[in-house]
C-alpha positions as CSV (number, residue, x, y, z in Angstrom):
1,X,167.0,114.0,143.3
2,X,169.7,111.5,142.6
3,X,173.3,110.4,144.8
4,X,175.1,113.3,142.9
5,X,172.0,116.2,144.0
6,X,170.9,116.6,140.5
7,X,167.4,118.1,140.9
8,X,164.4,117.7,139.2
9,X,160.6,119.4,140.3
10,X,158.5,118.9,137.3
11,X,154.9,121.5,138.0
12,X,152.0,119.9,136.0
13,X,148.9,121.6,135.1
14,X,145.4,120.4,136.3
15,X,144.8,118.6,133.6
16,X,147.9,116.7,133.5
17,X,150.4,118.7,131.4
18,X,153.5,119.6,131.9
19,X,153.7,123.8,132.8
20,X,157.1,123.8,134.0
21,X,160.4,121.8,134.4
22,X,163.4,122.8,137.3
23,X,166.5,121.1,136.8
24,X,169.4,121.7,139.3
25,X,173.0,120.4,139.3
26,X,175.1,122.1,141.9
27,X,174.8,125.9,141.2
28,X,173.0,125.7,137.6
29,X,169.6,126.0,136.9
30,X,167.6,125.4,134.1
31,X,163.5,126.4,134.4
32,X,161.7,125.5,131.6
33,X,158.3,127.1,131.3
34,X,156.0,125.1,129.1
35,X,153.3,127.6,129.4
36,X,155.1,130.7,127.9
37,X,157.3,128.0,125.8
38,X,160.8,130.4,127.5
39,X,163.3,128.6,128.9
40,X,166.3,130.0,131.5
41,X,170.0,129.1,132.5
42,X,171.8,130.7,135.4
43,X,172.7,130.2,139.1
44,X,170.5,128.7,141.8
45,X,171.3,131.9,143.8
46,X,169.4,133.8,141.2
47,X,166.4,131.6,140.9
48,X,165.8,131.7,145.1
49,X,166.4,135.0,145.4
50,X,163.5,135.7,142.8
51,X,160.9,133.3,143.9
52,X,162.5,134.7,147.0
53,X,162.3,130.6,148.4
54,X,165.3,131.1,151.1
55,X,168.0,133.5,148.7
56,X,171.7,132.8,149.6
57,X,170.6,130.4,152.8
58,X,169.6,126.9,150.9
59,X,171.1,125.2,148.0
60,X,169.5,123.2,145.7
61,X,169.9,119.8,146.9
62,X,168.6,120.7,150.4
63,X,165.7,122.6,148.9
64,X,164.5,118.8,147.2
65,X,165.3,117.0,150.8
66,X,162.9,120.0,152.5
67,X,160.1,119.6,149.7
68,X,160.1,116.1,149.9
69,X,159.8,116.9,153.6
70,X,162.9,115.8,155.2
71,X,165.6,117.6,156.8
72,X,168.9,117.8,155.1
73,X,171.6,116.1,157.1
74,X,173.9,118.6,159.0
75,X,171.4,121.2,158.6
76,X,171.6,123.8,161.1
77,X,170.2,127.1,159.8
78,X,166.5,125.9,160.6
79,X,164.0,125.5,163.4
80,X,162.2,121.6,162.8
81,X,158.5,121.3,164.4
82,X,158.1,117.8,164.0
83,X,154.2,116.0,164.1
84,X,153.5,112.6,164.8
85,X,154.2,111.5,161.1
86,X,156.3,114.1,159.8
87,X,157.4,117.5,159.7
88,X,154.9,120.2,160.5
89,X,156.3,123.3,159.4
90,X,160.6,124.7,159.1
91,X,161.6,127.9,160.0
92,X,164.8,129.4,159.3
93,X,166.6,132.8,159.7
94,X,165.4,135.7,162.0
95,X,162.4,137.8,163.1
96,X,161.3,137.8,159.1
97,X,161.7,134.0,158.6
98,X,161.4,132.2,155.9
99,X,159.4,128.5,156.2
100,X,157.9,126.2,155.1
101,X,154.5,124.5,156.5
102,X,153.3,121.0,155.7
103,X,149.7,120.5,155.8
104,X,149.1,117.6,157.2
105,X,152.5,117.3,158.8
106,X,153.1,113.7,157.4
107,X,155.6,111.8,155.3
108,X,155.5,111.7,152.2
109,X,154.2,115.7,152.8
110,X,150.6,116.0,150.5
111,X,150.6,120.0,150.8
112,X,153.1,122.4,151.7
113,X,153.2,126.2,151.8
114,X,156.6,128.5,151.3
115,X,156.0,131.8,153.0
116,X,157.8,134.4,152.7
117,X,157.8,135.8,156.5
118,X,156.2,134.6,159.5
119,X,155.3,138.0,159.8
120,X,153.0,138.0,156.5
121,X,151.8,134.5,157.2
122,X,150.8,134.8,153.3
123,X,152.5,131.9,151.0
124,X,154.3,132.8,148.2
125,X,154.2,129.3,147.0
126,X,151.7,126.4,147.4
127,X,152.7,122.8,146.7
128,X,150.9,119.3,146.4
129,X,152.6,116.5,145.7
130,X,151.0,114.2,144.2
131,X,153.1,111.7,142.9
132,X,157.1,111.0,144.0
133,X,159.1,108.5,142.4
134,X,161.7,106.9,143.4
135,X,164.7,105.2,141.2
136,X,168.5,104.8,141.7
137,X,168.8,106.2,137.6
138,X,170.6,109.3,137.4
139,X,168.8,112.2,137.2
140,X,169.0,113.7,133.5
141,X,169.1,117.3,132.5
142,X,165.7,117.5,130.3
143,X,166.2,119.2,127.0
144,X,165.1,122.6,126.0
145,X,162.0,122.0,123.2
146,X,162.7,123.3,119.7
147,X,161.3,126.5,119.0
148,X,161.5,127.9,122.7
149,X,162.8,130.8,123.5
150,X,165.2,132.1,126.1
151,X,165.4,134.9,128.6
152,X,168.4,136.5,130.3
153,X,166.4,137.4,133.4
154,X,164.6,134.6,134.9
155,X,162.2,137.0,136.5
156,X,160.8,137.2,132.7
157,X,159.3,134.0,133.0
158,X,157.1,134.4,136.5
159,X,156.2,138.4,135.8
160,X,154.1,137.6,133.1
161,X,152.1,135.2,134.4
162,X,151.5,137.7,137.6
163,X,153.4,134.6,139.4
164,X,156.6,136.9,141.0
């Protein structure tokens, strides 16, 4: 994430490969999925809502600050449980809360889990980090490989792979 809260979360196969690119500049999105070789454009709105990570509660920017495990400055919509070297798990909205948990709670986070409901306890979405880099470059838009194709619904690109 750079100054200006460009976003990119590259998702690289076990053997090293890229499987999927998400770029995010203010309300765009653009999810590239190296695996199906599809690509998508549209609103970050959409994309959360989908996955569902936290739809219509998080933007873009603070969803990099919260995977990188920190809390976005001024952010009141959440519940911080705090370890002795990082955040341990976020919790935001109501009875069917949204959060993420950080396994080990440490900084830079190694593991993290997005659940969809503290209810469910199930995650939707399991993380490791392996690698962050840091850089005061800009953060650049990657391009769209030749010969990929698009789709209007982004849901198209995480139902076929059983993913949604």
């Amino acid at each position: 994430m750079d100054r200006q809260g460009r976003l990119l979360i590259e998702g690289l196969t076990p053997i090293g490969t890229t499987a999927f690119s998400l770029f995010a500049q203010s309300d765009e999105v653009l999810l590239i999925n190296d695996l199906q070789r599809k690509s998508w454009t549209g609103r970050f709105a959409d994309i959360a809502s989908i996955l569902p990570l936290f739809a219509g509660e998080v933007n873009a920017r603070e969803i990099g600050l919260l995977l990188l495990g920190l809390p976005p400055p001024s952010f009141d919509r959440a519940r911080f449980d705090l370890g002795s070297r990082g955040l341990s798990h976020v919790r935001m909205g109501g009875a069917e809360a949204h959060s993420i948990r950080y396994d080990p709670p440490q900084f830079p986070p190694g593991n993290l889990s997005l659940l969809r409901s503290e209810s469910s306890g199930a995650p939707i979405v399991r993380i490791s980090l392996l690698d962050i880099e840091s850089s005061v470059e800009e953060v650049g838009r990657p391009m769209v490989p030749s010969g990929y194709g698009t789709v209007v619904d982004a849901g198209e690109l995480l139902q076929e792979r059983g993913t949604r």
